[in-house]
C-alpha positions in Angstrom: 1.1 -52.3 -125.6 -1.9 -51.6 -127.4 -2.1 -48.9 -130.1 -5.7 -48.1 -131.4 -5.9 -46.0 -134.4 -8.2 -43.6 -134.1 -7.7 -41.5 -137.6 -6.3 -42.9 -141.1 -6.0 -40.9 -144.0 -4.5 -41.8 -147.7 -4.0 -38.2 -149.1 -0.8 -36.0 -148.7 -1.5 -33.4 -145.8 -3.9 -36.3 -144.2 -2.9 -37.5 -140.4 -2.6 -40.3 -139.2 -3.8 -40.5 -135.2 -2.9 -43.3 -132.6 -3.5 -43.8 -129.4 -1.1 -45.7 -127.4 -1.5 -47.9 -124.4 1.8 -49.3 -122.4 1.4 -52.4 -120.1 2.4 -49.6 -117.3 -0.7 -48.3 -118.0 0.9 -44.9 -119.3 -1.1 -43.5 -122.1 0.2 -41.3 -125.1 -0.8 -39.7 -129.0 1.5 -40.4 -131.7 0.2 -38.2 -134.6 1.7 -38.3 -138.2 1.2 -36.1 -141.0 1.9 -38.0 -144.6 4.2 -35.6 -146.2 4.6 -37.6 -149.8 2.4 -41.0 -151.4 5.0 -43.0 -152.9 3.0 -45.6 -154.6 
């Protein structure tokens, strides 16, 4: 599986993008919004 990371952010509200490559050669987003910064 490979999993590129195509947007990183630090701030709350900032997302987080990846891109995700199975061995099957399926291809999916995972997206995630941070929500809280807990130091």
């Amino acid at each position: 599986m490979t999993v590129t990371c195509q947007r990183a952010g630090t701030a709350v509200g900032d997302e987080f993008r990846f891109d995700v490559v199975t061995v099957g050669g399926l291809e999916g987003e995972l997206c995630v919004v941070i929500d809280a910064v807990i130091p």
